[in-house]
Structure formats: C-alpha cells, structure tokens
BAFI-3210 file (N, C-alpha, C; in Angstrom, 3 decimals, decimal comma, padded with zeros to 6 digits):
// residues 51
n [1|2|3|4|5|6|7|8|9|10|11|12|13|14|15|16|17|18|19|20|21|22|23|24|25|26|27|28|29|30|31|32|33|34|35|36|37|38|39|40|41|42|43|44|45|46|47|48|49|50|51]
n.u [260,702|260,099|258,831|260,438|262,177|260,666|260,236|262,343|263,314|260,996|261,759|264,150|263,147|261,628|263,376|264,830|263,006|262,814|264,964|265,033|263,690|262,609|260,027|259,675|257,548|257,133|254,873|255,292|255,787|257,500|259,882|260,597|261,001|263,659|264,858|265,093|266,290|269,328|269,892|269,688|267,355|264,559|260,731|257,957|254,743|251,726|248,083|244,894|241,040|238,122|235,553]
n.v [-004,338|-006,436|-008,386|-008,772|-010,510|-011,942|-013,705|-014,364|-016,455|-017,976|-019,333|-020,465|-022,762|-023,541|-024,275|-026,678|-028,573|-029,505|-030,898|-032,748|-035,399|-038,668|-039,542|-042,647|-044,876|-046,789|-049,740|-051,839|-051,723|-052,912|-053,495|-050,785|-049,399|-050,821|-050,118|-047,119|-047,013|-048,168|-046,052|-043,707|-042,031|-040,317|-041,664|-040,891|-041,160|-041,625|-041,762|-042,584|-042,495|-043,104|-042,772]
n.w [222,353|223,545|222,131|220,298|222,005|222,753|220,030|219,889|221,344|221,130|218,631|219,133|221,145|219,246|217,349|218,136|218,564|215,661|215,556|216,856|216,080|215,745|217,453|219,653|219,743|222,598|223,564|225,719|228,709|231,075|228,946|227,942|230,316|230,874|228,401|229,134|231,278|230,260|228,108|229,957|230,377|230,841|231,328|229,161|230,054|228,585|228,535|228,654|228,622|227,059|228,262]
ca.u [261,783|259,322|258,327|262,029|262,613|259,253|260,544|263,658|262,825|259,948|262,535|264,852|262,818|260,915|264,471|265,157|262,184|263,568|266,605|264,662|263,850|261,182|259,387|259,469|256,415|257,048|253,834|255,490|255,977|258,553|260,727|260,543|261,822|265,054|265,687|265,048|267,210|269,882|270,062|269,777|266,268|263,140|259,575|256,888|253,671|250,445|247,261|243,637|240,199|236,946|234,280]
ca.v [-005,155|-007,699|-008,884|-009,181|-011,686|-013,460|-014,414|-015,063|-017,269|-019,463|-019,643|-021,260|-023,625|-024,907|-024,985|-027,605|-029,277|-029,667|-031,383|-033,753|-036,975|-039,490|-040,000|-044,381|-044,810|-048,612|-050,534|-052,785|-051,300|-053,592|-053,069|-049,336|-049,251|-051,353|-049,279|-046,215|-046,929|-048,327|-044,918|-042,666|-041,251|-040,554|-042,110|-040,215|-042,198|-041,117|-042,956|-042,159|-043,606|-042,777|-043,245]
ca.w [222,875|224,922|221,116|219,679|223,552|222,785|219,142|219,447|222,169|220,650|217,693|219,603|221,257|218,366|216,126|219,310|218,175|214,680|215,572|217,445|215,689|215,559|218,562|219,090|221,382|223,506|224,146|226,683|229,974|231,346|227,773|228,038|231,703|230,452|227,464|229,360|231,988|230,032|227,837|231,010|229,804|231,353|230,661|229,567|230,251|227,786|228,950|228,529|228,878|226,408|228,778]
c.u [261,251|258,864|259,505|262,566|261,690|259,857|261,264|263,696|261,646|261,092|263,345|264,213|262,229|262,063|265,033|264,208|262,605|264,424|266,190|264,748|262,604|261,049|259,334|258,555|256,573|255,543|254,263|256,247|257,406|260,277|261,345|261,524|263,292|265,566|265,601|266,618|268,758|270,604|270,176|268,675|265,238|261,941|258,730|255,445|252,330|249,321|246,079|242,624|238,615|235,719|233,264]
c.v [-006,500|-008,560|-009,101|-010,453|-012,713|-014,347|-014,721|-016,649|-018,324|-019,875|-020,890|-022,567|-024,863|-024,984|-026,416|-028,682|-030,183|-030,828|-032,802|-035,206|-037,462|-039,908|-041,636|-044,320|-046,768|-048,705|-051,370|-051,847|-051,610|-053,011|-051,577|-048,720|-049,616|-050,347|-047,675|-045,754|-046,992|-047,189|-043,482|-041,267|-041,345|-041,139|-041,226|-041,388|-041,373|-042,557|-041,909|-042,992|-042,075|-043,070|-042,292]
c.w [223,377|223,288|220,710|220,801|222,978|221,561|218,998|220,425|221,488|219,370|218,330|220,646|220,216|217,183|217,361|218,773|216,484|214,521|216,544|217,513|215,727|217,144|218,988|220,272|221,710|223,707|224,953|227,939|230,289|230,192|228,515|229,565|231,369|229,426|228,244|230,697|231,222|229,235|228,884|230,813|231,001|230,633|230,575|228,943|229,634|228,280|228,884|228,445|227,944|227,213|228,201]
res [x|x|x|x|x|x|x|x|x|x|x|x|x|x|x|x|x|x|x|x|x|x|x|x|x|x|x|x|x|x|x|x|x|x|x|x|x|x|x|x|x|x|x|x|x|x|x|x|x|x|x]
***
C-alpha cells in the first residue's frame, strides 16, 4: 500500500512538472523584481562561486 501512495504521488508531482514550461532565467536583478512583482511571482535567486 506504502508503494501504490509513493507512486502515485511522485506521478503526480512530476506530471506537474510536465505542464510546466520553459524556465526564462533574468540576468538583471532590478528587471526581474518588476516583472516578478508585476505577475505576482516569487524570485528564485541561483548564485555560486568556483573558488
């Protein structure tokens, strides 16, 4: 039963995924804030450093 929950369950998250769309990644900060707001979205902020 705990295996019939698990799969029906990842199913339905990653058919969510599906239905998604193209990701548009902003390089301008400023931008991103305006269109984010103006749509009623959140930001998600990716950043990293190769040292």
């Amino acid at each position: 039963m705990k295996r019939l929950l698990l799969t029906a369950a990842s199913l339905a998250v990653l058919s969510g995924f599906a239905f998604a769309g193209e990701v548009k990644w902003e390089t301008n900060f400023n931008k991103a804030l305006k269109s984010a707001a103006k749509s009623k979205r959140l930001i998600f902020i990716d950043f990293y450093a190769d040292w």
